[in-house]
Every structure is written in C-alpha cells, then in structure tokens.
C-alpha positions as a Markdown table, in Angstrom:
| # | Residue | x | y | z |
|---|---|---|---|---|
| 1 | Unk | 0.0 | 0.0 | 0.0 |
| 2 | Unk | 1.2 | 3.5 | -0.7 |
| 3 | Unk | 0.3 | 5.7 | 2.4 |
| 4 | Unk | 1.0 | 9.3 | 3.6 |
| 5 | Unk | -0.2 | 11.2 | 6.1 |
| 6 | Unk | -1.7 | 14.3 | 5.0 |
| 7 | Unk | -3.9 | 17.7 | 5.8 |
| 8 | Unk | -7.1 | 18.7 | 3.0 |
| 9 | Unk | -7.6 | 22.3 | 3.2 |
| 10 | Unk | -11.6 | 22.8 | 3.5 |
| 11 | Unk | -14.0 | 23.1 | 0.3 |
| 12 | Unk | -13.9 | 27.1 | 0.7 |
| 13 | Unk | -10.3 | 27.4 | 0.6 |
| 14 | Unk | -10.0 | 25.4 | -2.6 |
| 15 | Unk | -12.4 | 27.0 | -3.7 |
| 16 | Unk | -11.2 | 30.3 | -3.3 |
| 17 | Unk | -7.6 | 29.0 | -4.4 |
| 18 | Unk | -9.7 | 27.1 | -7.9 |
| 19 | Unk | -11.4 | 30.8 | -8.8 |
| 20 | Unk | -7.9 | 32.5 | -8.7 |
| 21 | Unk | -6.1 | 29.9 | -11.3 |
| 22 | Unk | -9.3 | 30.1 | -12.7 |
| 23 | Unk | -8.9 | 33.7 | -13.5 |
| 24 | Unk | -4.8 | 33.5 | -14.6 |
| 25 | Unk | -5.7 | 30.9 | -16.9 |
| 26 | Unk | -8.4 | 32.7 | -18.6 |
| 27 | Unk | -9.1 | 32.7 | -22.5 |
| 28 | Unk | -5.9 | 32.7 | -24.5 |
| 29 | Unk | -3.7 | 31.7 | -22.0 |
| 30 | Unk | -1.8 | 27.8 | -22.1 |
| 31 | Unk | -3.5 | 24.5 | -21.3 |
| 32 | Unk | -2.5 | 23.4 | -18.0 |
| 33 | Unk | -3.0 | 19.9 | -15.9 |
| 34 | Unk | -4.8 | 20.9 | -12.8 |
| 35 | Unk | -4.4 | 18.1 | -9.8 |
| 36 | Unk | -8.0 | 17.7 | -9.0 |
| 37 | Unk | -9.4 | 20.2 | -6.4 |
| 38 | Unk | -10.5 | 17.3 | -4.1 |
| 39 | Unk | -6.7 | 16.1 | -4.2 |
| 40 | Unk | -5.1 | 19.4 | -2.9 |
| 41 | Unk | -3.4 | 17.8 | 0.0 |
| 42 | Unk | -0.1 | 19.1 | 2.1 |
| 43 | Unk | 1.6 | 15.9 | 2.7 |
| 44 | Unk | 3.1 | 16.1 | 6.6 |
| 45 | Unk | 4.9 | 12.7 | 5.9 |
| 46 | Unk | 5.2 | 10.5 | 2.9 |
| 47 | Unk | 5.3 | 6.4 | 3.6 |
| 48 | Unk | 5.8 | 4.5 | 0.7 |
| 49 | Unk | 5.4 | 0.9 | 0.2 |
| 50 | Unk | 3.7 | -0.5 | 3.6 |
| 51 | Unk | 2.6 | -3.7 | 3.6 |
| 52 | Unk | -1.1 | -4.1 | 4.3 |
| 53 | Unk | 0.0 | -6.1 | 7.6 |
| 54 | Unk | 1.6 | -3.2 | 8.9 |
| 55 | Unk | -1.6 | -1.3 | 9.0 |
| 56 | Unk | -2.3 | -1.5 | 12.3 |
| 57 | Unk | 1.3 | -0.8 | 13.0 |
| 58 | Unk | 1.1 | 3.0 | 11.3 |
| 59 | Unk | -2.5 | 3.1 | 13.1 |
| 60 | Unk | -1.1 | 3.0 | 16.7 |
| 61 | Unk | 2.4 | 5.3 | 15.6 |
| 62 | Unk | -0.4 | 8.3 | 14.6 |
| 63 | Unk | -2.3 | 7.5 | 17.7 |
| 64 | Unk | 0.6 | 8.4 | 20.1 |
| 65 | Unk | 1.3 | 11.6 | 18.0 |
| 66 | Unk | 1.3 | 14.4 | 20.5 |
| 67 | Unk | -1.5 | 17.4 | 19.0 |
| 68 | Unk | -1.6 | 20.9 | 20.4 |
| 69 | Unk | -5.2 | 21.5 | 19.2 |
| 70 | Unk | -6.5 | 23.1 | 15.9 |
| 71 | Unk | -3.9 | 25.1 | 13.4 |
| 72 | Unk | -4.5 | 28.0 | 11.4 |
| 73 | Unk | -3.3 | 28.0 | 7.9 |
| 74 | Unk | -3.6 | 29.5 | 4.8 |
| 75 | Unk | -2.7 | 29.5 | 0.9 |
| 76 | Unk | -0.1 | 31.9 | 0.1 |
| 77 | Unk | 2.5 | 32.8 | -2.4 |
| 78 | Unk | 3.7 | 30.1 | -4.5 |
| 79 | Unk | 5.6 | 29.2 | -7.7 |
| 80 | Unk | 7.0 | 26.0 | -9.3 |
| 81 | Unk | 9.7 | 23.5 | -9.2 |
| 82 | Unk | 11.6 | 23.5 | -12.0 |
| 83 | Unk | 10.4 | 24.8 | -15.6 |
| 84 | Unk | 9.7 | 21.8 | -17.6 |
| 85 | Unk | 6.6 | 21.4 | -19.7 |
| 86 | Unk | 5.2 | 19.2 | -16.5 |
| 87 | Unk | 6.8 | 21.4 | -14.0 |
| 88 | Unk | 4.5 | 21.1 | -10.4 |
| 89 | Unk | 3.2 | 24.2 | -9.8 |
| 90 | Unk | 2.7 | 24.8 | -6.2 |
| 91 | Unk | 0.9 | 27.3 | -3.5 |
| 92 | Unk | 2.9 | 27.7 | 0.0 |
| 93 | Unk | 1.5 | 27.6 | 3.3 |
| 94 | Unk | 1.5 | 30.2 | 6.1 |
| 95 | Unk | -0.3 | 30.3 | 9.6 |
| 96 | Unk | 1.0 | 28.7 | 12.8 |
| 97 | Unk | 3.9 | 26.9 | 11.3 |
| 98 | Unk | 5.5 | 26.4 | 14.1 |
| 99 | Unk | 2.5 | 24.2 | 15.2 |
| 100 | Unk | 2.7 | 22.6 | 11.8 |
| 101 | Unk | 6.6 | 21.8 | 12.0 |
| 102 | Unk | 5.4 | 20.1 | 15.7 |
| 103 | Unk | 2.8 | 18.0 | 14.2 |
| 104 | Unk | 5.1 | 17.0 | 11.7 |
| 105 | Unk | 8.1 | 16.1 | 14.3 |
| 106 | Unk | 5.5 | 13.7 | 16.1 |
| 107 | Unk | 4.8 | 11.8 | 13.2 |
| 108 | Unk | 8.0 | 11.1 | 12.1 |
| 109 | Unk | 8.5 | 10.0 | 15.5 |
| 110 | Unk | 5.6 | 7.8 | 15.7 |
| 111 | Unk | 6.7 | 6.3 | 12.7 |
| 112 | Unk | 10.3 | 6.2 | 12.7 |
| 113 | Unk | 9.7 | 4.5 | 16.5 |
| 114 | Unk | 7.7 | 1.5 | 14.9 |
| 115 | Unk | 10.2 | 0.5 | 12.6 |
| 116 | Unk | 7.7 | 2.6 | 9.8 |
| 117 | Unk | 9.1 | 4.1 | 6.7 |
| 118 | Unk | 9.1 | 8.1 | 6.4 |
| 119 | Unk | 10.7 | 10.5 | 4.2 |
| 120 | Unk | 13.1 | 12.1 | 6.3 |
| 121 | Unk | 13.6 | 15.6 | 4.2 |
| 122 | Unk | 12.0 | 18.8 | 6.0 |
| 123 | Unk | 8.7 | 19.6 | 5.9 |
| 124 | Unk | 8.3 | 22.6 | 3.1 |
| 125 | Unk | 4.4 | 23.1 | 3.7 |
| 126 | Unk | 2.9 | 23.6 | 0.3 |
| 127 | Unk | 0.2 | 22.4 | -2.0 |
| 128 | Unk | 1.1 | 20.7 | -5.7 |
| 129 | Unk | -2.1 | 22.3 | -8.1 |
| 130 | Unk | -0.9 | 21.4 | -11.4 |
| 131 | Unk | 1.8 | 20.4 | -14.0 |
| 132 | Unk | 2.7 | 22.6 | -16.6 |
| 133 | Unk | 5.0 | 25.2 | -18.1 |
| 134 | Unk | 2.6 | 28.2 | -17.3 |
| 135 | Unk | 4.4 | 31.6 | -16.8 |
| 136 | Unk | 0.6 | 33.1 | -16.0 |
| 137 | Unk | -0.2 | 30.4 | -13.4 |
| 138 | Unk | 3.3 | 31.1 | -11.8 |
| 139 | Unk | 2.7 | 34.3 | -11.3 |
| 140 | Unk | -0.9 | 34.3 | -10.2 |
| 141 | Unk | 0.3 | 31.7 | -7.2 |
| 142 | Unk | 3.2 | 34.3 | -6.1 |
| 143 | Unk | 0.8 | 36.7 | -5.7 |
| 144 | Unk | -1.8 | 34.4 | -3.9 |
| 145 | Unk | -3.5 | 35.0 | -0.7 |
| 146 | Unk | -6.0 | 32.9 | 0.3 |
| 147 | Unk | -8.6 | 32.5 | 3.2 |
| 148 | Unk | -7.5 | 31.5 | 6.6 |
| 149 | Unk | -8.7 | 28.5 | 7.7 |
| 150 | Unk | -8.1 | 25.9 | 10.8 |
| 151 | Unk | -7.0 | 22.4 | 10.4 |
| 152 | Unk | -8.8 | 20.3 | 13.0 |
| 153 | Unk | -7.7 | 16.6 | 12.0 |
| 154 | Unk | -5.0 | 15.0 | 9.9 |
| 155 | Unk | -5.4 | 11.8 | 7.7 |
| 156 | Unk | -3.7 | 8.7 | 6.6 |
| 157 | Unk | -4.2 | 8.1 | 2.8 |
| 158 | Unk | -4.0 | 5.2 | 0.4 |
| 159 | Unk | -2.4 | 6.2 | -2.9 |
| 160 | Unk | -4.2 | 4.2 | -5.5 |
| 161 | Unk | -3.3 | 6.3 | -8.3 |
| 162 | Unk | -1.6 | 3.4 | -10.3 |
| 163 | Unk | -5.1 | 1.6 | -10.4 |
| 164 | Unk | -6.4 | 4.8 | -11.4 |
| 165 | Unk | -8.7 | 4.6 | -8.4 |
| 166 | Unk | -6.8 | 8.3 | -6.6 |
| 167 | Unk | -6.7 | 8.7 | -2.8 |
| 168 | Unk | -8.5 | 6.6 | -0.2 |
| 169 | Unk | -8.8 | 8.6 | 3.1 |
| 170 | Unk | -8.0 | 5.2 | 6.0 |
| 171 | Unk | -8.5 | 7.0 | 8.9 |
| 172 | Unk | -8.4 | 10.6 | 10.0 |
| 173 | Unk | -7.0 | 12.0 | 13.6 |
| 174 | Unk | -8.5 | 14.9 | 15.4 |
| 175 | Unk | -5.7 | 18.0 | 16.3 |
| 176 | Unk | -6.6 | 18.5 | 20.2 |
C-alpha cells in the first residue's frame, strides 16, 4: 500500500484557491493539468510501500502523536519547481507553522519509532495544483493570498493512483 499522512484544506479554501487559477488561466492563456481540487493535499509525511500487515502498526504510531489543538493556515504565495513542460506548480503555506513543524516532528516519530518508513527531508508546507509550463499560473500563485482557515484533524491516505482509483482517506485523527 502506498500511504502518507496528509492535511485537506476545506472546500472554501479550494475554492477560493480554484477561482484564482481560474482567472490567470483565462481565454488565450496555455492548457495546463490541474491536480483535481478534491486532491489538494499538504503531505506532513510520505510512507511509501507498507505492507497491508503493517496497517495496524502506522495506526497505533499516529495514535501516540502528541497534537496541540487546531492550526490555522492558509494558501499563500507560490511558484513551481523546476520549468519543464510538467513542472509542479505549487501554492505555499502560512499560519501557525511552528504548530505545523510540531505536528510534523510527532509523526516522524511515531513512525520512525515502529520501525515505519518516512521521508526524512524537512517539511516545506505547500500544496502541488498542477503540471505545466505556465508563466501566467506562476505568477498568479506568487501573488496568492487565500482565506484562513483551521486544520482540525490530519489523515492517513492510500495512494491508489496506479489503479487509477486516486486517494482513499484510511482514517483521520483529530488535532486537540
């Protein structure tokens, strides 16, 4: 199974995000590959390969992850990595991230403490909205501000993207 542990901004604050690349891509400007709305996801830690034995394993590592209650957040600024024709265009995340970079620490040592996989590179708190070589879309997301908004659980996810099936939400866990 391919899990990672993720947030989903709320249905407004995609929405709000949506209407701006909405606007930058108007008539005349280049076709671009959006990552569906409903995947918009800002991965905390990324698994891998678990086998589905070790489900329960990864279960009890997020239960022990110490939360300090709700976090505010919002969409801002952005840009892309790289400049490729299917360069992942991004939006950043601001708030409380030093309650983020917490909530991130715990999990990697939940995981890391049952013998889990984790990707062990530092959190960069962002959002992956499309692939493409877009100059407009770039420049609408540095300029992006979106709605605050508080993130009040985090989830597990099953990546079934290589049956073409997208994400499975396992189980979520509340923040406080």
């Amino acid at each position: 199974m391919r899990l990672f542990v993720a947030i989903f901004p709320p249905e407004d604050a995609r929405a709000h995000l949506r209407g701006r690349i909405t606007d930058a891509l108007a008539p005349g400007g280049r076709r671009v590959r959006l990552t569906p709305p409903e995947r918009w996801h800002l991965t905390l830690s990324f698994l891998g390969e678990v086998e589905p034995e070790r489900l329960p394993d990864v279960h009890r590592a997020m239960d022990d992850v110490p939360t300090a209650g709700p976090i505010t957040l919002r969409m801002s600024g952005g840009g892309s990595f790289g400049r490729g024709r299917s360069a992942p265009l991004w939006v950043g995340i601001e708030g409380d991230l030093e309650a983020l970079a917490g909530l991130h620490a715990g999990i990697r040592d939940g995981l890391a403490g049952a013998g889990l996989p984790y990707e062990t590179r530092p959190l960069t708190p962002h959002l992956t909205v499309a692939y493409a070589h877009s100059p407009e879309l770039r420049e609408a997301l540095s300029g992006y501000a979106g709605p605050s908004w508080t993130a009040d659980e985090y989830v597990l996810v099953h990546s079934r993207h290589a049956e073409r099936r997208g994400y499975e939400i396992l189980r979520a866990w509340p923040l406080g």
